[in-house]
N, CA, C and O atoms as a Tripos MOL2 file, in Angstrom:
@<TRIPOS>MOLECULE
protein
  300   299    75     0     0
PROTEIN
NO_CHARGES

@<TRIPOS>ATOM
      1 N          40.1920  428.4750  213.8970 N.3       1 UNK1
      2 CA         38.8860  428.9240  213.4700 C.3       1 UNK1
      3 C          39.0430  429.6830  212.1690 C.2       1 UNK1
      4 O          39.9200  430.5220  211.9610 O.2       1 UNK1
      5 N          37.9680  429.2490  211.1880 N.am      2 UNK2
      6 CA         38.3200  430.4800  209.9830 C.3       2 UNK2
      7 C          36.7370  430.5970  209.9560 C.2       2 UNK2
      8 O          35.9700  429.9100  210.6310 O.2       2 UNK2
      9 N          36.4870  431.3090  209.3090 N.am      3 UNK3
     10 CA         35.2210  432.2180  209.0660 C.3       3 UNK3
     11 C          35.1720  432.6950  207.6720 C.2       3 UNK3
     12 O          35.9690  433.6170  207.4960 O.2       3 UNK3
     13 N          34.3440  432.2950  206.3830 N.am      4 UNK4
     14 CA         34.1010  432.6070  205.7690 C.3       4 UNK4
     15 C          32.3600  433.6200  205.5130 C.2       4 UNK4
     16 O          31.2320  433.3130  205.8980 O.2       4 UNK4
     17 N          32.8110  434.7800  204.7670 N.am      5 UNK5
     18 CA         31.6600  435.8890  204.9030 C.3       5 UNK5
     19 C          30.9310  435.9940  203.6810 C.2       5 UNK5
     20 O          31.6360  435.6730  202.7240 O.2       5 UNK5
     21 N          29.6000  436.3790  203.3250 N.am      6 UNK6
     22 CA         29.3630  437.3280  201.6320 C.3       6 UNK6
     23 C          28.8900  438.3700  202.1740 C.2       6 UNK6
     24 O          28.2940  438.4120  203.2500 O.2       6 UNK6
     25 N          29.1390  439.2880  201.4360 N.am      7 UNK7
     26 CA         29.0300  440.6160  201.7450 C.3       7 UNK7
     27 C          28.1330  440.9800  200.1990 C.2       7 UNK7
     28 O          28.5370  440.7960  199.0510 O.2       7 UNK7
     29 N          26.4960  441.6830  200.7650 N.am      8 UNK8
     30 CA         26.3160  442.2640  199.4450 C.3       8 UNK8
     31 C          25.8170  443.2560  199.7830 C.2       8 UNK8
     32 O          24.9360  443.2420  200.6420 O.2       8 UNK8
     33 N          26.4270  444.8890  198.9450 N.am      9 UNK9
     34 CA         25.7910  445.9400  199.2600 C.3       9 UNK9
     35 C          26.1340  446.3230  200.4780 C.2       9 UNK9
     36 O          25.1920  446.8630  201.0570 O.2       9 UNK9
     37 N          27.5430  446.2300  201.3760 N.am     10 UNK10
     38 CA         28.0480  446.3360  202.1030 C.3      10 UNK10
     39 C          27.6030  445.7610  203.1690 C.2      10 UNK10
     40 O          28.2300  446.0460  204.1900 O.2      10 UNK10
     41 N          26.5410  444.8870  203.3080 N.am     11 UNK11
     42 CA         26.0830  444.1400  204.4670 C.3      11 UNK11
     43 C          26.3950  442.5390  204.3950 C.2      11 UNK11
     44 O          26.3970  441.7130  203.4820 O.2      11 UNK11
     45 N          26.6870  442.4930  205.9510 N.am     12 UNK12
     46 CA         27.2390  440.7490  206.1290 C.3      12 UNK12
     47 C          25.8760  440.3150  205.7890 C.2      12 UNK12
     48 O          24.8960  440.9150  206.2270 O.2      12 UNK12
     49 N          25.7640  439.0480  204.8400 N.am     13 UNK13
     50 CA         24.3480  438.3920  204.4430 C.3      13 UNK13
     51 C          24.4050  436.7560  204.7180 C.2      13 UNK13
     52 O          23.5210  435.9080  204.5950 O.2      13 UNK13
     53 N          25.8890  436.6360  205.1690 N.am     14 UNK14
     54 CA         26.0800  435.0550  205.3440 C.3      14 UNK14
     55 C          27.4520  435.0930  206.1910 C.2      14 UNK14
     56 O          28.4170  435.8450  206.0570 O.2      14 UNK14
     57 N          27.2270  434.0210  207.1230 N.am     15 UNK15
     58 CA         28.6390  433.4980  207.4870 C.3      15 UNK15
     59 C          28.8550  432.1490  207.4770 C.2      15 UNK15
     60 O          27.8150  431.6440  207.0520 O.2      15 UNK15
     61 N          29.6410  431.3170  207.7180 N.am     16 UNK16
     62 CA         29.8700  430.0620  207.7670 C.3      16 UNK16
     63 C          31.3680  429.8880  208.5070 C.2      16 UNK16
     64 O          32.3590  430.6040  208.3670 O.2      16 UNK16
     65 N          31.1790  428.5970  209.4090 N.am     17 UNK17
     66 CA         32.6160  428.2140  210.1120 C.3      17 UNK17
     67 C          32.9960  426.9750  209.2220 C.2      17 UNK17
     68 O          32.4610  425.8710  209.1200 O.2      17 UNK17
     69 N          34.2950  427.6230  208.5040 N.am     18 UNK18
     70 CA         35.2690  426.4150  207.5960 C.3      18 UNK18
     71 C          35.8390  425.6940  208.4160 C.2      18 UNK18
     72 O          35.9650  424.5500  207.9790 O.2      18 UNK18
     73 N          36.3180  425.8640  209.5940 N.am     19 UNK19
     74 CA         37.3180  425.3850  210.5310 C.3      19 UNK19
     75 C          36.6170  426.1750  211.8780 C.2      19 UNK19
     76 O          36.1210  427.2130  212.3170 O.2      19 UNK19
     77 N          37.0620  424.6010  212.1730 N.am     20 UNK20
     78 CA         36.5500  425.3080  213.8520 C.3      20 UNK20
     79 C          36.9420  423.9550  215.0220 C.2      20 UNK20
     80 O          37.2400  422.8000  214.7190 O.2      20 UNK20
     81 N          36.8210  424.5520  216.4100 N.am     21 UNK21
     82 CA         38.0270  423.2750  217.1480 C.3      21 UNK21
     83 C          37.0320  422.0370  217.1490 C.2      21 UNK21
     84 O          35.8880  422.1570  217.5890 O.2      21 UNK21
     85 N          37.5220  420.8290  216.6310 N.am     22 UNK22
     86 CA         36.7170  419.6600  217.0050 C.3      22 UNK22
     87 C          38.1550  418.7230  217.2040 C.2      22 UNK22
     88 O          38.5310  417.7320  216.5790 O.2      22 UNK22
     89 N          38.6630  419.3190  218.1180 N.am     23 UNK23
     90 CA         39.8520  417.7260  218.0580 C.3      23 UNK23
     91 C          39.5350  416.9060  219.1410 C.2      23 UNK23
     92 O          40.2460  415.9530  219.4590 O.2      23 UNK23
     93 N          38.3250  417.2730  219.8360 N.am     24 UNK24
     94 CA         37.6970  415.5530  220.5700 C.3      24 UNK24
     95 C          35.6410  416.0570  220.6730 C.2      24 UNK24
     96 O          34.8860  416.7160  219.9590 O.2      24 UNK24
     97 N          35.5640  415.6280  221.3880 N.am     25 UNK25
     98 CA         34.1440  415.2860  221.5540 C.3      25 UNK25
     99 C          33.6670  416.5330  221.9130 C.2      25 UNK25
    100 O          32.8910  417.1320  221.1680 O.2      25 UNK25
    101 N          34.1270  417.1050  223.2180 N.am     26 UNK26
    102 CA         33.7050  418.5370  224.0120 C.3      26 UNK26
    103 C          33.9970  419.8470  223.0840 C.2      26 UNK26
    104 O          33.2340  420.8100  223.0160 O.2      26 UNK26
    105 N          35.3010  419.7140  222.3440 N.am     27 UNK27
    106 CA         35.2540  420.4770  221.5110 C.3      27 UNK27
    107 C          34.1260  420.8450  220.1120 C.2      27 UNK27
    108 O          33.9090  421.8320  219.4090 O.2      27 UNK27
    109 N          33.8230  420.0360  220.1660 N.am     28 UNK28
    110 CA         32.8260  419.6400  218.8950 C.3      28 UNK28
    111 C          31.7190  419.7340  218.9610 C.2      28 UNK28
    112 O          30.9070  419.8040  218.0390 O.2      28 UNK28
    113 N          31.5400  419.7470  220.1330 N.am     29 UNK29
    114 CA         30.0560  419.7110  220.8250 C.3      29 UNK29
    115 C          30.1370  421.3410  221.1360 C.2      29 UNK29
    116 O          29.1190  421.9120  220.7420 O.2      29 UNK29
    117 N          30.8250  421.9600  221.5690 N.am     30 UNK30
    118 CA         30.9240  423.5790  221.8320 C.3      30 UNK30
    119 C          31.0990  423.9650  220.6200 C.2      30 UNK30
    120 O          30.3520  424.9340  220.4830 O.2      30 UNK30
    121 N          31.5330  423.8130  219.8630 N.am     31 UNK31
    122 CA         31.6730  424.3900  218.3260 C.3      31 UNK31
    123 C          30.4460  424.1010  217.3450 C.2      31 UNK31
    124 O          30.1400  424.7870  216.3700 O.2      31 UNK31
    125 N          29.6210  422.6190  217.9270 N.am     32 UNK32
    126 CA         28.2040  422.4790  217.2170 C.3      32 UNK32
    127 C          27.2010  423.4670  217.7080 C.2      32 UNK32
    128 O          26.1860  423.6180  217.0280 O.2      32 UNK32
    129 N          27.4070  424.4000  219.1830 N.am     33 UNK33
    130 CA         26.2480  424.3540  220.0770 C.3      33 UNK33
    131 C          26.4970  425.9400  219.5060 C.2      33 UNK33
    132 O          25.5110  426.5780  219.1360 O.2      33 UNK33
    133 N          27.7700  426.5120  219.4520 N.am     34 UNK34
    134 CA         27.9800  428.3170  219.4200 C.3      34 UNK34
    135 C          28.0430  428.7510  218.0860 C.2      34 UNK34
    136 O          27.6870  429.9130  217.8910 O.2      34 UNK34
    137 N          28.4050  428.1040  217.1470 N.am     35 UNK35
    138 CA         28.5900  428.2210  215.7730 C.3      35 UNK35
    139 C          27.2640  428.8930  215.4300 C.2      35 UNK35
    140 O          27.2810  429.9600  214.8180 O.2      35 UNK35
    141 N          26.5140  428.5210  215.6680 N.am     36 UNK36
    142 CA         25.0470  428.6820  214.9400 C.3      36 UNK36
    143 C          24.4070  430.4520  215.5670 C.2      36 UNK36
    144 O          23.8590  431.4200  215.0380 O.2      36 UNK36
    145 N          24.9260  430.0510  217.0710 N.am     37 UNK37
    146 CA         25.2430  431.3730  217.7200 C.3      37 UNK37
    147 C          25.7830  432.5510  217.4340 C.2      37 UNK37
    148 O          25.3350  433.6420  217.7870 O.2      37 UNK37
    149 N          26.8520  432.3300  216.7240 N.am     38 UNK38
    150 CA         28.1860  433.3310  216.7100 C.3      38 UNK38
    151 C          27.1830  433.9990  215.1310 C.2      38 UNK38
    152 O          26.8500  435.1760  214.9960 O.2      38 UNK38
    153 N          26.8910  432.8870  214.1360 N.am     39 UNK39
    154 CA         26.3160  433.5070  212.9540 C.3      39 UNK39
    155 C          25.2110  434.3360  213.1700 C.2      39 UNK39
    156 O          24.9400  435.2030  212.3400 O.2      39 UNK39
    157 N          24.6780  434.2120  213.9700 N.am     40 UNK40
    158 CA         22.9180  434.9090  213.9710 C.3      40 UNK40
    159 C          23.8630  436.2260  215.1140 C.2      40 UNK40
    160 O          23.3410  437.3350  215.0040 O.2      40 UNK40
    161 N          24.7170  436.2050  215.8040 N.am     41 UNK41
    162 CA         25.0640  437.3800  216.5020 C.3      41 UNK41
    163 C          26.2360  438.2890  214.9590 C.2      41 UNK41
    164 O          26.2220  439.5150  215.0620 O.2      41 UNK41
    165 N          26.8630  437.8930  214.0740 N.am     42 UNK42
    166 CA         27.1860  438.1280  213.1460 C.3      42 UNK42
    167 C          26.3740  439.0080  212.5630 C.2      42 UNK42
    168 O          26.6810  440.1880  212.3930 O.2      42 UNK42
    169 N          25.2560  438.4790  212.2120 N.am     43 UNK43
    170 CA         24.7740  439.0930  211.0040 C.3      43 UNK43
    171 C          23.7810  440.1870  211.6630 C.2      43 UNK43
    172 O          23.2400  441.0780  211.0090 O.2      43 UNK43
    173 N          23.6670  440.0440  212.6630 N.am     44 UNK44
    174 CA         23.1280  441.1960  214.1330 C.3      44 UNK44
    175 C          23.8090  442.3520  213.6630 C.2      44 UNK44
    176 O          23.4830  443.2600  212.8980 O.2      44 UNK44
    177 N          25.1460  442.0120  214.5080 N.am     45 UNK45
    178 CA         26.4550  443.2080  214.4870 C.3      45 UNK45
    179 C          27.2150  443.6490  213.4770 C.2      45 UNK45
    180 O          28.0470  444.5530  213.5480 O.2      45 UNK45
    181 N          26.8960  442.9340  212.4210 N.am     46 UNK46
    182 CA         27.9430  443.3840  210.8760 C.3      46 UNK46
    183 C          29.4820  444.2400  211.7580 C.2      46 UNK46
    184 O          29.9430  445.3700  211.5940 O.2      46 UNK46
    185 N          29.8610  443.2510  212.5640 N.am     47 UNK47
    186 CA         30.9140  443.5500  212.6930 C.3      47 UNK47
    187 C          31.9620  442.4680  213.8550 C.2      47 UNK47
    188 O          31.5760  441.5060  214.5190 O.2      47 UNK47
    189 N          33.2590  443.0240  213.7720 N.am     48 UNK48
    190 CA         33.5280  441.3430  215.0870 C.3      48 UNK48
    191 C          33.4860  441.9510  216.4060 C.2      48 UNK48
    192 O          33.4870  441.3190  217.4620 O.2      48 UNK48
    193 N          33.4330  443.7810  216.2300 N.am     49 UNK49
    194 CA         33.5120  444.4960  217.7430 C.3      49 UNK49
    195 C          31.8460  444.1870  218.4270 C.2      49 UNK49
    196 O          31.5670  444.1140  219.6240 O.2      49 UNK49
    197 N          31.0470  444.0630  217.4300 N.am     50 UNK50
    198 CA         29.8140  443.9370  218.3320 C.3      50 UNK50
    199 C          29.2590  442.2950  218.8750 C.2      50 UNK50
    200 O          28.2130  442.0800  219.4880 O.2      50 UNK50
    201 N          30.3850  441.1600  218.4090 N.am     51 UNK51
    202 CA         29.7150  439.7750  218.7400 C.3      51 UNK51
    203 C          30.5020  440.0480  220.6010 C.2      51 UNK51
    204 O          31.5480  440.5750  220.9780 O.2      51 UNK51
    205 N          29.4030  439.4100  221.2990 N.am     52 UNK52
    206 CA         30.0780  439.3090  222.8210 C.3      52 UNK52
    207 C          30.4500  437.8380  222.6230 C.2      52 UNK52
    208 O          29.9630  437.0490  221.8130 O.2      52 UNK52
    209 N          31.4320  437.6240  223.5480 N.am     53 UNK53
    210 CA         31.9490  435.8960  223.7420 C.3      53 UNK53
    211 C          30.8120  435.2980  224.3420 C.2      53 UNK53
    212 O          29.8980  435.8760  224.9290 O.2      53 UNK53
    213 N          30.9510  434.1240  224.1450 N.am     54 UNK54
    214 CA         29.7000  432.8550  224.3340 C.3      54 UNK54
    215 C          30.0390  432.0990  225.7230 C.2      54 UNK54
    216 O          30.8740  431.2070  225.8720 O.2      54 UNK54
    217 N          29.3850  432.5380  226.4820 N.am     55 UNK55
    218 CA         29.9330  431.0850  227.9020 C.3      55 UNK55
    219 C          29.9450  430.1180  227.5440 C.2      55 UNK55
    220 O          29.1500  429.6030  226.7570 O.2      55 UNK55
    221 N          31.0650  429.5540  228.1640 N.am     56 UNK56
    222 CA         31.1190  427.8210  227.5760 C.3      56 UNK56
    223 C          31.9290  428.0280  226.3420 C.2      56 UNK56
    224 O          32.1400  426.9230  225.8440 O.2      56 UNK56
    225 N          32.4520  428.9500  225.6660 N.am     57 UNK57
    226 CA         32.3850  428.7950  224.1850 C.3      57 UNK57
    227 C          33.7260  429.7640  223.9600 C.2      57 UNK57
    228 O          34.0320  429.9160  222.7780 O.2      57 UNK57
    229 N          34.6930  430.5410  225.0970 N.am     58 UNK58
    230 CA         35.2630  431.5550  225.0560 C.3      58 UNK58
    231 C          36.1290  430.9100  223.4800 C.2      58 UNK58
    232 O          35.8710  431.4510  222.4050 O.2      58 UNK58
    233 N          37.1080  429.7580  223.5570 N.am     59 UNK59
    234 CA         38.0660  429.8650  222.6750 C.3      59 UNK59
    235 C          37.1160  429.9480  220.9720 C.2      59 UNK59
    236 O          37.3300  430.7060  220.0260 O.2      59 UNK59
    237 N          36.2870  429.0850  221.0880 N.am     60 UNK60
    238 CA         35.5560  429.3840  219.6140 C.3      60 UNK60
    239 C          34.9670  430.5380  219.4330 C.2      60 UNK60
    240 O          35.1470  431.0730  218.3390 O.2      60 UNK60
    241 N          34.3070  431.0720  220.2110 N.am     61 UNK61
    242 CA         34.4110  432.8670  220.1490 C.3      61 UNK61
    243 C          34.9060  433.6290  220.2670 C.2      61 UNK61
    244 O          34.2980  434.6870  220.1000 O.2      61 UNK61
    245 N          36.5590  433.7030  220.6890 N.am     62 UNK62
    246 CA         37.5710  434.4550  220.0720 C.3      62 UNK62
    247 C          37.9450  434.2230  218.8390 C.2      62 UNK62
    248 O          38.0250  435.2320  218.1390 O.2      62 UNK62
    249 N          38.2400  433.0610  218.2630 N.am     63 UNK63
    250 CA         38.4590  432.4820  217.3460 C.3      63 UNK63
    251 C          37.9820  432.9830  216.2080 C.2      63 UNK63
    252 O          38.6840  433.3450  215.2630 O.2      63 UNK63
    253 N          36.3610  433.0350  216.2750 N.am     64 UNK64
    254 CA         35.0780  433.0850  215.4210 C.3      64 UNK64
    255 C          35.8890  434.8730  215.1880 C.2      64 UNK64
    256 O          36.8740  435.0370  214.4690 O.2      64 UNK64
    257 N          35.3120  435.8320  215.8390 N.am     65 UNK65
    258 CA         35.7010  437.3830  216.0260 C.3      65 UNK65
    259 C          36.9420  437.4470  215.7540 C.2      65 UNK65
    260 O          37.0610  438.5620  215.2450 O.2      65 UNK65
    261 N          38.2030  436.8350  215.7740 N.am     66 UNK66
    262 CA         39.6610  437.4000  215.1930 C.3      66 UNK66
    263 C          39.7460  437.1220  213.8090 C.2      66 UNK66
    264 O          40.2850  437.8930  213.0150 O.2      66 UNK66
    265 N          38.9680  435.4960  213.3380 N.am     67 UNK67
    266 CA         39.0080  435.2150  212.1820 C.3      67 UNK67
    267 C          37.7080  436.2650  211.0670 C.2      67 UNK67
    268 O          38.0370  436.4900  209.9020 O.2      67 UNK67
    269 N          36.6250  436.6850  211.4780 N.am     68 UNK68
    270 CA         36.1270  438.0020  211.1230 C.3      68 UNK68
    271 C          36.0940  438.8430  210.9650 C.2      68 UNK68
    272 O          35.2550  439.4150  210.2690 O.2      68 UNK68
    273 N          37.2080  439.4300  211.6750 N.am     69 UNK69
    274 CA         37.0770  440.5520  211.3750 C.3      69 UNK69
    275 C          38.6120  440.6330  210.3260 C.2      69 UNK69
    276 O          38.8970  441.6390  209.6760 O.2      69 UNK69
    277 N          39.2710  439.6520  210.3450 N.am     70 UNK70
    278 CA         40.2700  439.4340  209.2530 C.3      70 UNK70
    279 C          40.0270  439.2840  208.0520 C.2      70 UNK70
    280 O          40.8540  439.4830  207.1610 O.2      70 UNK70
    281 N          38.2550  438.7230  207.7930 N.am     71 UNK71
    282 CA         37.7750  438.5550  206.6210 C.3      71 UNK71
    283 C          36.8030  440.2040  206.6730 C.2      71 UNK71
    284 O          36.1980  440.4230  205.6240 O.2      71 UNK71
    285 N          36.7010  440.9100  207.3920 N.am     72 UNK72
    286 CA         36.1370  442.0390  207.2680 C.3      72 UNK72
    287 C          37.1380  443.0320  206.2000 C.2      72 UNK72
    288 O          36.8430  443.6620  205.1850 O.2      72 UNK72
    289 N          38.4590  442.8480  206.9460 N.am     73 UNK73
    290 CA         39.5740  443.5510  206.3230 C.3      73 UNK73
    291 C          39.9400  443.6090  205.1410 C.2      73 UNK73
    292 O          40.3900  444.6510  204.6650 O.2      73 UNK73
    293 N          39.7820  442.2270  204.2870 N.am     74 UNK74
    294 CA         39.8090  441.4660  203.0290 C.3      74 UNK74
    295 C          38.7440  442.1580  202.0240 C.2      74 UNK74
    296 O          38.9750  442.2610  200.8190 O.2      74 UNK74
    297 N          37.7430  442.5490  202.5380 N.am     75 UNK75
    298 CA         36.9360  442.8890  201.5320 C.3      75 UNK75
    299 C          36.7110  444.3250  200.8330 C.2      75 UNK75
    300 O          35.9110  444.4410  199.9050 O.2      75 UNK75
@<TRIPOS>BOND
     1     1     2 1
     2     2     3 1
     3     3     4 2
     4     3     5 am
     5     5     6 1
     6     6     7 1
     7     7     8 2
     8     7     9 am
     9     9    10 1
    10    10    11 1
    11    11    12 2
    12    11    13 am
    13    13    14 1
    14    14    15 1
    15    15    16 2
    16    15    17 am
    17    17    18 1
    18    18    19 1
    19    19    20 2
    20    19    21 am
    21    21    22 1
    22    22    23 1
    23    23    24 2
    24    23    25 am
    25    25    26 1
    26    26    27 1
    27    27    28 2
    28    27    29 am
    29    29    30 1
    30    30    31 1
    31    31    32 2
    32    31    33 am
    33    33    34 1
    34    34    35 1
    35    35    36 2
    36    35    37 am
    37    37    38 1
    38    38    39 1
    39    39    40 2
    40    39    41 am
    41    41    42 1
    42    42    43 1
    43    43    44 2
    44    43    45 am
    45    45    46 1
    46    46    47 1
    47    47    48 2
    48    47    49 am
    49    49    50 1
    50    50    51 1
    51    51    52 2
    52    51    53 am
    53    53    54 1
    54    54    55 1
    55    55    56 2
    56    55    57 am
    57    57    58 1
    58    58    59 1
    59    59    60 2
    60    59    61 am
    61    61    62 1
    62    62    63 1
    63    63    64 2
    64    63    65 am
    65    65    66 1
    66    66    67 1
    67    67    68 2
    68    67    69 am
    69    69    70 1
    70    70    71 1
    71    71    72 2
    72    71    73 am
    73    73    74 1
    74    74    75 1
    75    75    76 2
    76    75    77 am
    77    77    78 1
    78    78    79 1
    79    79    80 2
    80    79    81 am
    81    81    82 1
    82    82    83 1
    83    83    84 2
    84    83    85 am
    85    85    86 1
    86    86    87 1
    87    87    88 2
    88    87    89 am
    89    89    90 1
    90    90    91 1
    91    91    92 2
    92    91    93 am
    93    93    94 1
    94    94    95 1
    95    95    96 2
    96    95    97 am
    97    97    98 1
    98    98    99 1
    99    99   100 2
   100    99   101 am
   101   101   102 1
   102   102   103 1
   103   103   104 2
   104   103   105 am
   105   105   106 1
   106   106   107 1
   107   107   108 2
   108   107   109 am
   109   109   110 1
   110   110   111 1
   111   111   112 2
   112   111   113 am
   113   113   114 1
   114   114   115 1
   115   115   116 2
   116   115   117 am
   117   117   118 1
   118   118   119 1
   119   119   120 2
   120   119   121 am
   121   121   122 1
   122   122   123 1
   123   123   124 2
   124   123   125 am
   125   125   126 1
   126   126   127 1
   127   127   128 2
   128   127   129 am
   129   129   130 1
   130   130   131 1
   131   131   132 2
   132   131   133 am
   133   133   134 1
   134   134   135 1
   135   135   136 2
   136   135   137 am
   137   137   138 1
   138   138   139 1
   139   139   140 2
   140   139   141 am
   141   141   142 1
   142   142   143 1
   143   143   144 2
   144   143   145 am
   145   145   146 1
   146   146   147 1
   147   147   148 2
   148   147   149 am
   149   149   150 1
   150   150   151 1
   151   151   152 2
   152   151   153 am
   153   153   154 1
   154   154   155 1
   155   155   156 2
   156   155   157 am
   157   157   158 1
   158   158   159 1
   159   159   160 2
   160   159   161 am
   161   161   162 1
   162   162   163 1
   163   163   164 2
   164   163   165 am
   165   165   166 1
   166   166   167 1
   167   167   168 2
   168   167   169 am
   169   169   170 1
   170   170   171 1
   171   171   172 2
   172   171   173 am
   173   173   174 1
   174   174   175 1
   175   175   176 2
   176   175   177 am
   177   177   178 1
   178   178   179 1
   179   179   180 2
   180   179   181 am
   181   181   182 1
   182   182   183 1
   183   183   184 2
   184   183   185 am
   185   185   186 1
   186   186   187 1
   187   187   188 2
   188   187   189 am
   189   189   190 1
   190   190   191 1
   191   191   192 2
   192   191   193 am
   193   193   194 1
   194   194   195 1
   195   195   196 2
   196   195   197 am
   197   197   198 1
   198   198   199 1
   199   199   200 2
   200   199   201 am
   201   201   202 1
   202   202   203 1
   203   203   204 2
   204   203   205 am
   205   205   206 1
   206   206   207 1
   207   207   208 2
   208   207   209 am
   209   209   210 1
   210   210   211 1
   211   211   212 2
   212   211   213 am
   213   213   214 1
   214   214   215 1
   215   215   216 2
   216   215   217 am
   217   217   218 1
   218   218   219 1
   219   219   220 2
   220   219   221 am
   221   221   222 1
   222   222   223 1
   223   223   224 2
   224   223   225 am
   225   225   226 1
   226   226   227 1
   227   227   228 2
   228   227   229 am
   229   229   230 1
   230   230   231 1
   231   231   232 2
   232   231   233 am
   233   233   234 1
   234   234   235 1
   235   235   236 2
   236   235   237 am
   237   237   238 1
   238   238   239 1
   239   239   240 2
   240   239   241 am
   241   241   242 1
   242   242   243 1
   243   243   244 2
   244   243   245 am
   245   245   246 1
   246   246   247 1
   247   247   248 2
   248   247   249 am
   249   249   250 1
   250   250   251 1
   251   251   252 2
   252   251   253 am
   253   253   254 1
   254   254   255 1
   255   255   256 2
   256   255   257 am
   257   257   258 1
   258   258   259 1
   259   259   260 2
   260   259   261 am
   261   261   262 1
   262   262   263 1
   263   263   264 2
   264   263   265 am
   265   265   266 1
   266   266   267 1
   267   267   268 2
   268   267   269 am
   269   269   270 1
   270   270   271 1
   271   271   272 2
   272   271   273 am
   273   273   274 1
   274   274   275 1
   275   275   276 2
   276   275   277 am
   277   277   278 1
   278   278   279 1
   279   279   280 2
   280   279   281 am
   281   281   282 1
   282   282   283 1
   283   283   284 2
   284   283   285 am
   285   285   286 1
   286   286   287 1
   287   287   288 2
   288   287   289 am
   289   289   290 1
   290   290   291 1
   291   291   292 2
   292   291   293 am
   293   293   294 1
   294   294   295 1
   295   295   296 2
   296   295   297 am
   297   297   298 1
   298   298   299 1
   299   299   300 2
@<TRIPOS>SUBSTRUCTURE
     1 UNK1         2 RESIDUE 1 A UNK
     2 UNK2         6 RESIDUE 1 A UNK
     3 UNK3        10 RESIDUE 1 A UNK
     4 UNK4        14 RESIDUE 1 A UNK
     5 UNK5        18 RESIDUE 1 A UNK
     6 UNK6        22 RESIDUE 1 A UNK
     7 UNK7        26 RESIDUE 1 A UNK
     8 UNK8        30 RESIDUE 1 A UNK
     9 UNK9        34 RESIDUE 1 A UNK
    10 UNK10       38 RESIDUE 1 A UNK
    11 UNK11       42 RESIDUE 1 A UNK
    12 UNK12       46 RESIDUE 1 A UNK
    13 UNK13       50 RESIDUE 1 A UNK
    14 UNK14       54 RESIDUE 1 A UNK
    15 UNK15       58 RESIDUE 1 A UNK
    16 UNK16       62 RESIDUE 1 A UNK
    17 UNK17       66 RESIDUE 1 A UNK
    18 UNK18       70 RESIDUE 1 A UNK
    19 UNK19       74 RESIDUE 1 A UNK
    20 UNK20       78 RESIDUE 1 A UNK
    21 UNK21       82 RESIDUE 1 A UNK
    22 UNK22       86 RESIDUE 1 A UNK
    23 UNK23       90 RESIDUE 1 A UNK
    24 UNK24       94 RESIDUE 1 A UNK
    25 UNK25       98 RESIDUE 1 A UNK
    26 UNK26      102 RESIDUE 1 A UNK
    27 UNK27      106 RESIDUE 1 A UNK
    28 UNK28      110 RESIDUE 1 A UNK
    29 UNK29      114 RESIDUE 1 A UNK
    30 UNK30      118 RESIDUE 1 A UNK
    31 UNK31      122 RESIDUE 1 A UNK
    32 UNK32      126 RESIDUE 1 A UNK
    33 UNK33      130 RESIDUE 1 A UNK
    34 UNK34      134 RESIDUE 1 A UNK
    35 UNK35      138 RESIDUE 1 A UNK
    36 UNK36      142 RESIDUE 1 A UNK
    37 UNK37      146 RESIDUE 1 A UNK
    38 UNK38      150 RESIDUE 1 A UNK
    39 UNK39      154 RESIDUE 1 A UNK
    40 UNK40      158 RESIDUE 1 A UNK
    41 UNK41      162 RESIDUE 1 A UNK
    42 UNK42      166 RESIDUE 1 A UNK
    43 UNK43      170 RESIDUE 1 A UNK
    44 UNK44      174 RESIDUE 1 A UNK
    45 UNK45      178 RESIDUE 1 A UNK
    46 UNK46      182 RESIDUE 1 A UNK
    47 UNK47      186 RESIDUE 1 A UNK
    48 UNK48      190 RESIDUE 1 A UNK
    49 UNK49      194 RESIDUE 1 A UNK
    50 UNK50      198 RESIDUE 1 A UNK
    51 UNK51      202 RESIDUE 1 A UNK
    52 UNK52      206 RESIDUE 1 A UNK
    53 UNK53      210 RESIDUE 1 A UNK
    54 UNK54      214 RESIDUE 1 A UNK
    55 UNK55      218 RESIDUE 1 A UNK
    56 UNK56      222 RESIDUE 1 A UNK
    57 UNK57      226 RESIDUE 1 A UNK
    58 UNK58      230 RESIDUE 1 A UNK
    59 UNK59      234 RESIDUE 1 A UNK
    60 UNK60      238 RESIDUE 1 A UNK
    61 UNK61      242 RESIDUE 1 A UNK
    62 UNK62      246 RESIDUE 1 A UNK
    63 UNK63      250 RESIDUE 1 A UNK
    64 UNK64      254 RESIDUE 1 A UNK
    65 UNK65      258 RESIDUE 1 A UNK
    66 UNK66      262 RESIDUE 1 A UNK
    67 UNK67      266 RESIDUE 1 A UNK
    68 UNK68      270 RESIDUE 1 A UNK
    69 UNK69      274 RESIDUE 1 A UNK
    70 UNK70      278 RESIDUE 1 A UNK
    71 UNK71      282 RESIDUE 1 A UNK
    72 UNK72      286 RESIDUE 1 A UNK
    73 UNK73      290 RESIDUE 1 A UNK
    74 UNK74      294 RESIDUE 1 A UNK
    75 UNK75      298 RESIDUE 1 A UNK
């Protein structure tokens, strides 16, 4: 999973998933269904301690939150 952020004025204003698991069908389909999820809980929490994991969705929402808050660190 990677997670790219913009940050303006110290607030998350965008996220996007560069990478994320699609190496068959179910994967892809959980990564189409939470992705969209994980961003609108993102830009909620401006942070990766406040996204909760997604049922159905645990590995792309760890994923999503380790790779965030790594790009939190970066900036």
């Amino acid at each position: 999973m990677q997670v790219e952020i913009v940050v303006e004025n110290g607030q998350i204003v965008d996220a996007t998933g560069l990478q994320y698991p699609s190496g068959d069908r179910r994967s892809s389909y959980i990564s189409q269904q939470a992705i969209p999820m994980l961003i609108d809980l993102t830009l909620q929490a401006q942070s990766a301690d406040g996204i909760p994991r997604i049922g159905g969705a645990t590995y792309t929402s760890n994923g999503w939150k380790s790779s965030l808050a790594a790009a939190l660190r970066n900036i």
